[in-house]
C-alpha positions as CSV (number, residue, x, y, z in Angstrom):
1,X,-2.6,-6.2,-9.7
2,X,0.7,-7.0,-9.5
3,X,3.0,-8.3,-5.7
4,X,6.0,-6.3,-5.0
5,X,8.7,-8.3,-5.0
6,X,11.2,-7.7,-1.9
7,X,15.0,-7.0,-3.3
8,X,18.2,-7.2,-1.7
9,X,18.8,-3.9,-2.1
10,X,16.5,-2.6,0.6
11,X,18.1,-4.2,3.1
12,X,19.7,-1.9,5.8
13,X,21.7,-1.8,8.7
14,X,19.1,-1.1,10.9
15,X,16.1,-4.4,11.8
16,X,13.3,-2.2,12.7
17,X,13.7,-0.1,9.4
18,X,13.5,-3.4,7.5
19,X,10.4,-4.7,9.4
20,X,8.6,-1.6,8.8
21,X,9.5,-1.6,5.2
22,X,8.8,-5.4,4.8
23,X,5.5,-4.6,7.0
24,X,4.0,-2.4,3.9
25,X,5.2,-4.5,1.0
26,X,3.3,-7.6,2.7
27,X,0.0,-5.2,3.3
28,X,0.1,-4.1,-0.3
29,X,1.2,-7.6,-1.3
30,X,-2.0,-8.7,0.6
31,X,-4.3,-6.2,-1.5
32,X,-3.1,-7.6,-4.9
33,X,-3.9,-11.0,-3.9
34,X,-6.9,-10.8,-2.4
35,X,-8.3,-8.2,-5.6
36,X,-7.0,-10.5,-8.1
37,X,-9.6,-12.6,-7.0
38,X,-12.6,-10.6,-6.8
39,X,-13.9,-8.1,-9.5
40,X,-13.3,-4.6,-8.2
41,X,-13.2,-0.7,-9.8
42,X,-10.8,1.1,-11.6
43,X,-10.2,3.0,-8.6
44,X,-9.2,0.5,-6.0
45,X,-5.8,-0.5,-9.0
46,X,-5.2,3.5,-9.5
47,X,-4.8,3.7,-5.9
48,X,-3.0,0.5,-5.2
49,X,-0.9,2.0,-7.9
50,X,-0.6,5.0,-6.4
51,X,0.7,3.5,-3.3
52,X,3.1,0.8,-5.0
53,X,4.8,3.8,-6.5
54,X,5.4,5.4,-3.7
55,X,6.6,2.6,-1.7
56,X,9.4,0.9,-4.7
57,X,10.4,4.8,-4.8
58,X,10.9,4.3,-0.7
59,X,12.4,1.7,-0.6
60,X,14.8,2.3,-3.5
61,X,16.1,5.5,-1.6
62,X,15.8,5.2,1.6
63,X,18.4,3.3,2.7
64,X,18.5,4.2,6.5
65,X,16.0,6.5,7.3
66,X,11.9,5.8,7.1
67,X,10.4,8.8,8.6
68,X,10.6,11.1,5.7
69,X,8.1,8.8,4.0
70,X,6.0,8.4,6.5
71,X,4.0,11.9,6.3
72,X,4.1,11.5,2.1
73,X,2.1,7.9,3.0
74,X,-0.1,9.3,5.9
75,X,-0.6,12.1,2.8
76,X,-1.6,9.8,0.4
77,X,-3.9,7.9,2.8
78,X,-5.7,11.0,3.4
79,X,-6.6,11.7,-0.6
80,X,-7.1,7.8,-1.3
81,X,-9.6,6.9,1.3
82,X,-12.3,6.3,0.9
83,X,-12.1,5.5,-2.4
84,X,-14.8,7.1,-4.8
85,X,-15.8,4.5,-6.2
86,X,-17.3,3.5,-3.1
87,X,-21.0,2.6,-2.7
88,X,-21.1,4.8,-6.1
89,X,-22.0,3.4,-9.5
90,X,-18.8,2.0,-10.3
91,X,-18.5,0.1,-6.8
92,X,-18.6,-3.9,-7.4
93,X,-19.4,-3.9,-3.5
94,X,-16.6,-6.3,-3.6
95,X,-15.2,-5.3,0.1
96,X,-11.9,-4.7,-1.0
97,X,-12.0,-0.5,-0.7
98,X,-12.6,-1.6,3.2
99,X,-10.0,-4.4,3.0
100,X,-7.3,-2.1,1.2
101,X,-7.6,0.9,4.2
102,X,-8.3,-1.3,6.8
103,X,-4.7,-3.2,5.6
104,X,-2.9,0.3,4.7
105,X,-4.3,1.8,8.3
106,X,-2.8,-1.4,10.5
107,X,0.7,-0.9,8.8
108,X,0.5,2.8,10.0
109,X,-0.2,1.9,13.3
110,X,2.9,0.1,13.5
């Protein structure tokens, strides 16, 4: 899986909106490191995927506002976990379903 590299461009006025922005891209950033180490399903990179979309399509237009994305993410969370694959036939037991929600559940408590 590929990192999400953090561009100028999402920048904003506003320090909190940054550090919650910044917040995700490190959690997901955190996911593709830690899976690019271990073998794991198909379904834990569509999700991560999924989520990377969503999150470069955030951060490319939100420029001051967060909360509109918020629900879409708590949304997605929702459909992704737990992931299918999970204790199924395709699981590696690899711990990195657990690792991905436990990372994308902290960054919604934020």
């Amino acid at each position: 899986m590929r990192s999400i590299r953090w561009k100028k461009k999402y920048q904003t006025g506003n320090a909190e909106i940054v550090d919650r922005k910044r917040s995700l891209v490190n959690s997901l950033n955190d996911i593709a490191m830690k899976s690019n180490q271990v073998e794991h399903c198909q379904d834990l990179t569509d999700s991560y995927h999924r989520f990377t979309a969503m999150l470069e399509t955030m951060l490319s237009q939100a420029k001051d506002s967060f909360d509109q994305y918020e629900g879409e993410i708590r949304q997605l969370v929702g459909k992704e976990f737990p992931l299918a694959a999970l204790n199924g036939s395709a699981c590696h037991d690899c711990g990195m379903c657990d690792f991905f929600e436990e990372k994308v559940l902290a960054w919604e408590k934020y």
